[in-house]
N, C-alpha and C positions, 0 to 999 in steps of 0.2 A: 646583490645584482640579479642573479639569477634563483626563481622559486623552485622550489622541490620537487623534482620531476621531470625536471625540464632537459630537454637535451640540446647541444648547439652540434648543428654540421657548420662547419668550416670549408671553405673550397678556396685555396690559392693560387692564384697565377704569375706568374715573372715573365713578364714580358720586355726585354732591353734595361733589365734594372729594375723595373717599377714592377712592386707587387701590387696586384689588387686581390684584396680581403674578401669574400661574400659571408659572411657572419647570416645565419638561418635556424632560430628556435624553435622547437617542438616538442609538445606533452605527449609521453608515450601513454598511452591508452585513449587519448582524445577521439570521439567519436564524429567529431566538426570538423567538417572538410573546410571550414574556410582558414583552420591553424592553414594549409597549404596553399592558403591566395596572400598572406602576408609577404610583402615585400623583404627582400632578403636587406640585412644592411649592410654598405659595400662600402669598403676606404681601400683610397687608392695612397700609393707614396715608393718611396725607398725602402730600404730596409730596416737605415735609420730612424727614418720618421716612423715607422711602423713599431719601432724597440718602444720609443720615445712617447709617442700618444695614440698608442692603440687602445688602450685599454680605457683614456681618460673619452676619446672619440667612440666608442660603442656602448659604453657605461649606461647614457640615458635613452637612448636608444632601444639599447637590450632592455632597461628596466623597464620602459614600458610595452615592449613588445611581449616580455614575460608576463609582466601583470596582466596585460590582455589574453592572452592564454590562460590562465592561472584564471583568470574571471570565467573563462567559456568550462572550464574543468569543472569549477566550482559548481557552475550552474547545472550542469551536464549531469554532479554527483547530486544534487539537489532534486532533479528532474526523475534520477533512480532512486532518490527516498522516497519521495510523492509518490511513484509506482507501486512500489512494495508497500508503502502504508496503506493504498488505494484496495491494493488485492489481499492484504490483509483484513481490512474491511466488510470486501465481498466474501470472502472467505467466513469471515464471522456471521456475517449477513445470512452467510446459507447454511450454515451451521445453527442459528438460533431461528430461522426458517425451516428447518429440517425439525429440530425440538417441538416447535409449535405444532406441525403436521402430525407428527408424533403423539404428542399430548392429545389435539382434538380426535385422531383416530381413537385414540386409549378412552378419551369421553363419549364418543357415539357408540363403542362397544357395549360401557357399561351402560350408558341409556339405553340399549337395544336389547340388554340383560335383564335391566328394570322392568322393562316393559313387557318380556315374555315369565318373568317372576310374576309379576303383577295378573298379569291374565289366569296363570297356575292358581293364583290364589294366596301366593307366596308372598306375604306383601315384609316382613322382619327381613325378608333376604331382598328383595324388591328393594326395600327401605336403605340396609347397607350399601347395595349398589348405587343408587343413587346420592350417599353420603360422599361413596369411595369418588363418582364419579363430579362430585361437587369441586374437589380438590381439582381436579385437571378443567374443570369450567374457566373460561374467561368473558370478559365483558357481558355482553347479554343473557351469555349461558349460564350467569350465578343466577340471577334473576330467575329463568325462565328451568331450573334445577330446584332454588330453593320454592318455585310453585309447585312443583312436581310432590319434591318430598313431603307439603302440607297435605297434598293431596289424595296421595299413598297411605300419609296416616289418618287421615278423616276415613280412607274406604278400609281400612286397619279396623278403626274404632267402631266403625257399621257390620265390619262382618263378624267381628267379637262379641257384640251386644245379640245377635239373634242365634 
């Protein structure tokens, strides 16, 4: 009858014999304010009548009043998984955004290392750097590295020869 969580307030009145019942459910931790526009369910009777079919009188009732709660909870903890998966995401997002930034500073270093090796005359050290710095290349920067290095050792092979 009732889902896990759920709580009933109860409010009785006796007025000349006749109790009347307000039977009113709610999910503790529900963040939906509309658990509190649902209609409360009310039976009215004796005392007897109330021993006798109270229970059989709010049964479907409360079932579905619970299930509806119990569906708005559901969704509710559903809506705090998608968050947390969402900012875990961005999270990883900025973290393998952060690596990349990381990597290309660490590649224009050693390109800017090659290139003042290279002027020195340094071209074996020139050469490593630009090896080391092939490693942290992506996309266009393999290309436009592995030009570099051919180029390094052509001016290598010219200034060997004289």
């Amino acid at each position: 009858m009732m889902t896990s969580g759920t709580h009933l307030n109860l409010n009785v009145h006796n007025k000349n014999g006749i109790l009347t019942v307000s039977v009113f459910p709610k999910v503790k931790g529900l963040k939906d304010e509309a658990q509190n526009h649902l209609k409360p369910i009310v039976l009215s009777g004796s005392a007897e009548e109330m021993d006798n079919g109270f229970f059989d009188a709010v049964g479907q009732p409360l079932t579905e009043a619970t299930g509806l709660l119990a569906d708005m909870k559901s969704f509710e903890d559903s809506l705090d998984r998608v968050e947390a998966e969402r900012k875990e995401v961005r999270e990883q997002k900025r973290g393998a955004d952060k690596k990349a930034d990381e990597r290309k500073a660490k590649y224009d270093r050693l390109i800017a290392r090659a290139d003042s090796l290279e002027q020195e005359g340094k071209y074996d050290d020139a050469l490593q750097s630009l090896r080391e710095a092939r490693t942290m290349a992506d996309g266009g920067d393999i290309a436009a590295t592995d030009a570099r290095i051919e180029q390094v050792k052509a001016n290598c092979l010219q200034s060997s020869l004289f």
